[in-house]
N, C-alpha and C positions, 0 to 999 in steps of 0.2 A: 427561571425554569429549574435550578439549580435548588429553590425551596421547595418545588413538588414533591409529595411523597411518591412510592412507585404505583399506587394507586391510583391518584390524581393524573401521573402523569402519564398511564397506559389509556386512563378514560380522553385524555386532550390527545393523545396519537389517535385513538378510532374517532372523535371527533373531527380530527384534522382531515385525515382520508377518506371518513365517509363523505363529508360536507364538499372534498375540493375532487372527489372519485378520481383519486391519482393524483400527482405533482406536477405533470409535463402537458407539454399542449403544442400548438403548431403554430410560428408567428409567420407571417406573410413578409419576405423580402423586398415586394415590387406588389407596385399598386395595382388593381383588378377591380377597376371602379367606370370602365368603360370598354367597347368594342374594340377599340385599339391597343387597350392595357392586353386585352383578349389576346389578339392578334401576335403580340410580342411575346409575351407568354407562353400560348400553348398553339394552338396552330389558327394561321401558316407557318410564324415567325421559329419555334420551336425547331420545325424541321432544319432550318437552316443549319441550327446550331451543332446539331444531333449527326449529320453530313457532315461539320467541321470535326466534330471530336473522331467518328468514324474515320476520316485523312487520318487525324494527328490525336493519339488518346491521352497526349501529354496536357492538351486544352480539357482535359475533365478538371484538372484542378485548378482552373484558372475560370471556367465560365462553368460549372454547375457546385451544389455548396459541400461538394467534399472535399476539399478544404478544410471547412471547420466542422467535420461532420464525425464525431467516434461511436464505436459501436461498443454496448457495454454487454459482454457476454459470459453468462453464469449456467452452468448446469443444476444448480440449487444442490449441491452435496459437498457441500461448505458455509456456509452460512452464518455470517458474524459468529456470535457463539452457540448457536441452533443446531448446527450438523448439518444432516443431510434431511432437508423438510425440500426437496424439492422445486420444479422449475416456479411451478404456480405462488408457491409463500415467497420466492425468491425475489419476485418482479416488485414489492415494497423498497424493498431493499437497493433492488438496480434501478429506479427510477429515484431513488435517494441519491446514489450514487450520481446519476446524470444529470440532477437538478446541482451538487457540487461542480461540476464541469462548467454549466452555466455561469453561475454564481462568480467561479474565481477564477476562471478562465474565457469567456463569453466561448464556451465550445459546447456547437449544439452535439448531445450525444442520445442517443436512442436504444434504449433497453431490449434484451434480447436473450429472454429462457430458455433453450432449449430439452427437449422432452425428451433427453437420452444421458447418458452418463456413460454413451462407451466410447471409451478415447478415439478410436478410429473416425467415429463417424464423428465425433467434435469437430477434431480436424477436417475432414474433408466439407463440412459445413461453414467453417470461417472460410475457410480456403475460397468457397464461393463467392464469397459476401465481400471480396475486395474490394472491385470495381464500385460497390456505394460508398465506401469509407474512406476516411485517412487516414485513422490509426485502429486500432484496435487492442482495448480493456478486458485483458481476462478479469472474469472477479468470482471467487467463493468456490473453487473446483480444487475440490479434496488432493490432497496430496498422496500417493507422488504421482497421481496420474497430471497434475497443475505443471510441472517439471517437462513430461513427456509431449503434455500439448505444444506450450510454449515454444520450445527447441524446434519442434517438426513448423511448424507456423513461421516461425524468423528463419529458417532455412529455404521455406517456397514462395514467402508472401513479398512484397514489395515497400509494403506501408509499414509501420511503426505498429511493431506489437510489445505491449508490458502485461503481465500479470502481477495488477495491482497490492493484493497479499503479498507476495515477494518482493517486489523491489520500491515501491510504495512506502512500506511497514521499513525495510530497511536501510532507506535512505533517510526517513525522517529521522530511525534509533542513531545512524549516525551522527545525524548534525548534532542529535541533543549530547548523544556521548562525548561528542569532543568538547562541549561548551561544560559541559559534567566534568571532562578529565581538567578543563583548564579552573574549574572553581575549587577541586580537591587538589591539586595540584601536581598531577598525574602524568605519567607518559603513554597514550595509549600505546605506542607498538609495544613495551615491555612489561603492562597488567596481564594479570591473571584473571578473565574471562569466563563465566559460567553461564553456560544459555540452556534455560529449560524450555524445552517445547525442539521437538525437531522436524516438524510438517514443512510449508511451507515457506511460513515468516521465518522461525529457525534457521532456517536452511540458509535463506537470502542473507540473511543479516547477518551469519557466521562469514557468509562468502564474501560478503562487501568491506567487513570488520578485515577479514584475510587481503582479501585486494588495495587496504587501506594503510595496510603496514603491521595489523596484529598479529602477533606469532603464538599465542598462548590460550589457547580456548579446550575446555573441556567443555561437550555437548552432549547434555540429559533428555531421555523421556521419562514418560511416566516410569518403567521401570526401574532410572538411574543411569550413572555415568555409560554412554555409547564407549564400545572398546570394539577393533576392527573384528572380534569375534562374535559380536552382537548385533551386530549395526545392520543387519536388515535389509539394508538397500546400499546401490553404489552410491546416494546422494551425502549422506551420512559418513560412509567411508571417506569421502573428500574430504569431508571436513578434518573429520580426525586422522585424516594423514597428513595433512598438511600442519597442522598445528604441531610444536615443538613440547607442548608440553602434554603427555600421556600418562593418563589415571588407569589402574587398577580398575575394577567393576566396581563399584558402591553408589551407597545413595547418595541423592542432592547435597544433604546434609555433611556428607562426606565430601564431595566437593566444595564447597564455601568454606571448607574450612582455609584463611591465607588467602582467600581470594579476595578483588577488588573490585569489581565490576560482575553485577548479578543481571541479564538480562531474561525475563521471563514471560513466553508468549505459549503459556501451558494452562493450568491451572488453577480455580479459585485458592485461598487459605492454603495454599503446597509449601507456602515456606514459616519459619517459627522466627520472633524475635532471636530466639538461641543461636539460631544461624547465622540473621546478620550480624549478633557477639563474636562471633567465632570468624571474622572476617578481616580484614586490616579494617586500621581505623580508619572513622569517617569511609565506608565505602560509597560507592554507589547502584542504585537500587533503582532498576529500570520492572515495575511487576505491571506486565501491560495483559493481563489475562482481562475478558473485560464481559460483564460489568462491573464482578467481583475478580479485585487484583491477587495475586500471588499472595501478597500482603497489606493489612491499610496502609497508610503511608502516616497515620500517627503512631502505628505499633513500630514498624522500620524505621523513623526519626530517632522514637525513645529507645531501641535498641541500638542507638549508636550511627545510623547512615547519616552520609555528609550531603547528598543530593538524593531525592526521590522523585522518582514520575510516576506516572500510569497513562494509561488510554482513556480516563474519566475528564469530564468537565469542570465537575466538580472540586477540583482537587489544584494544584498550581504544576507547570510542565506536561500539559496534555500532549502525550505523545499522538498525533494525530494527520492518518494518511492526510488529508487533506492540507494539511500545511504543503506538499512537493507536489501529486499529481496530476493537479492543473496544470499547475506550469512547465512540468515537465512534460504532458501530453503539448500542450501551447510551442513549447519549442523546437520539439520532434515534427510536429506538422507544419511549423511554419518553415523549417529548416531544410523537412524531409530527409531528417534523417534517421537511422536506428538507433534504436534505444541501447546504451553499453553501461555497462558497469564504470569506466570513466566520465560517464554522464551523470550516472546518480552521485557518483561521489563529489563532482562538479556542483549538482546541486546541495549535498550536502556540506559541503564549505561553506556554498553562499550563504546557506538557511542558518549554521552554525554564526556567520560574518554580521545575519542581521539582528543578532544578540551581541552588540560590541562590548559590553561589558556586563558576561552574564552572572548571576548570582544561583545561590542555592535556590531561590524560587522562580527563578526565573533563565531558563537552558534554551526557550526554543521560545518564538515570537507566539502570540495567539492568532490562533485563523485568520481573524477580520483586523488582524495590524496591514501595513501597508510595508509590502519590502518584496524585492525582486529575485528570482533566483536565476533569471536569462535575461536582462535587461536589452539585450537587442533583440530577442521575440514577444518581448513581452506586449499588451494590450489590453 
């Protein structure tokens, strides 16, 4: 797939989804091949059950399939790297997403657009939707309203809520970072830290990098270094107060200068070989803007970085959600328990553990390896 050109390989996507009209489908639990399958099934036998759970609601999760049931929910005003194309372009995308679920987690999940964008009524919408689910997948809701849902959702809701984007994105950046800091030879709590991009992913990955022992992070937007006079939002302010090290206003380019660790979930072409020069040597170079990275990773090699990733396939250290969210989702449900920031970092040890001895091309397992990040939830 990786030899396709982007022509070839946009005509094999509408082939794919015209031909299969969608990715998901409905498989049958329990046989429906006679009167009596009948009977157990949906009525009489249903009632019984329906009566049992009304006693006790705690039997939902135990005889109907929420359980293994996630609800994957987008408002389309985020959207891989699209924007804001809405609910309807969105549903490609979240039934990609639930067919991953499948795939590497056997977790049926069921896609779900919603035709609003105004946080209140977001909220009060999952809020409804508990009692079918067991956890619940934010995915592609623009930031910082992505921030505001979340919080109000793990305050009211019962079940296991993540937004994928957030801690997703930066559970995986960690595991590769630490196998990154162990090939350069690095200490992460005492690098010097530059993260471009400060929406969603940004935000998480500063916070998880900060909960993990980093003390040194200057955090960019498009305009350049966030200073508590700029910063726009409280989310932002976090970060750079909690970080020990405090930049002056400038640009990226002004940043990197000294610095060891570039992680970038902004923009295509935003950084210059010049920059990675001007960096300690051998740094490392996380340009996960995607499908076009921060920088290529042959331009970033030759200008000196010691590890490089991206978000591409194409490329070696595919930064990529799907390496943690199954199985993170997988453990949270079977566990039932909530989703914490000593959870993601839990699994980023492990995912980091199952590169035992990682190299410059090699920081983080590929998808389809076999390795565990909850071995007693795991299935």
């Amino acid at each position: 797939m990786s030899d396709m050109t982007s022509t070839q390989l946009a005509d094999a996507a509408r082939t794919l989804h015209t031909q299969s009209r969608g990715k998901l489908g409905t498989l049958l639990r329990v046989p429906l091949d006679s009167m009596q399958d009948l009977a157990l099934a949906y009525s009489p036998g249903v009632g019984v059950i329906s009566s049992d759970i009304a006693r006790d609601p705690e039997l939902s999760w135990t005889m109907t399939g929420r359980q293994n049931t996630v609800a994957v929910i987008s408002d389309g005003s985020a959207v891989l790297g699209l924007g804001n194309i809405g609910p309807l372009a969105a549903m490609p995308v979240m039934e990609g997403k639930c067919a991953l679920f499948k795939r590497f987690a056997d977790l049926d999940a069921v896609p779900i657009c919603l035709d609003t964008q105004n946080t209140d009524e977001i909220i009060r919408i999952v809020q409804s939707l508990e009692p079918s689910f067991g956890a619940i997948n934010l995915e592609d809701i623009s930031a910082p309203r992505c921030f505001v849902v979340e919080e109000a959702l793990k305050k009211t809701m019962k079940i296991p809520i993540m937004h994928d984007d957030q801690w997703g994105t930066a559970t995986v950046v960690l595991g590769g970072v630490i196998n990154a800091c162990k090939v350069t030879d690095r200490n992460l709590t005492s690098t010097k830290i530059v993260i471009s991009g400060a929406g969603s992913a940004g935000i998480a990955i500063a916070r998880l990098l900060i909960q993990y022992g980093a003390t040194k992070i200057i955090l960019c937007d498009s305009k350049g270094v966030i200073t508590p006079e700029n910063s726009g939002n409280e989310y932002k302010t976090e970060i750079i107060t909690a970080s020990t090290l405090h930049s002056d206003s400038g640009s990226i380019s002004d940043a990197l200068q000294n610095a060891d660790i570039f992680i970038g979930v902004s923009a295509p072409n935003s950084i210059t070989p010049e920059m990675i020069s001007s960096m300690t040597p051998h740094p490392i170079i996380f340009a996960l803007a995607n499908p076009i990275p921060e920088i290529m990773p042959e331009l970033a090699l030759a200008a000196g970085a010691g590890v490089v990733a991206t978000g591409r396939s194409d490329y070696p250290n595919q930064i990529n959600n799907a390496l943690v969210f199954p199985q993170l989702f997988r453990h949270c449900i079977t566990t039932q328990t909530p989703f914490t920031r000593d959870i993601y970092i839990q699994a980023a040890q492990s995912l980091a553990n199952s590169v035992p001895n990682p190299t410059p091309d090699r920081i983080v397992p590929n998808v389809f390896d076999t390795y565990s990040l909850f071995p007693s939830s795991a299935k």
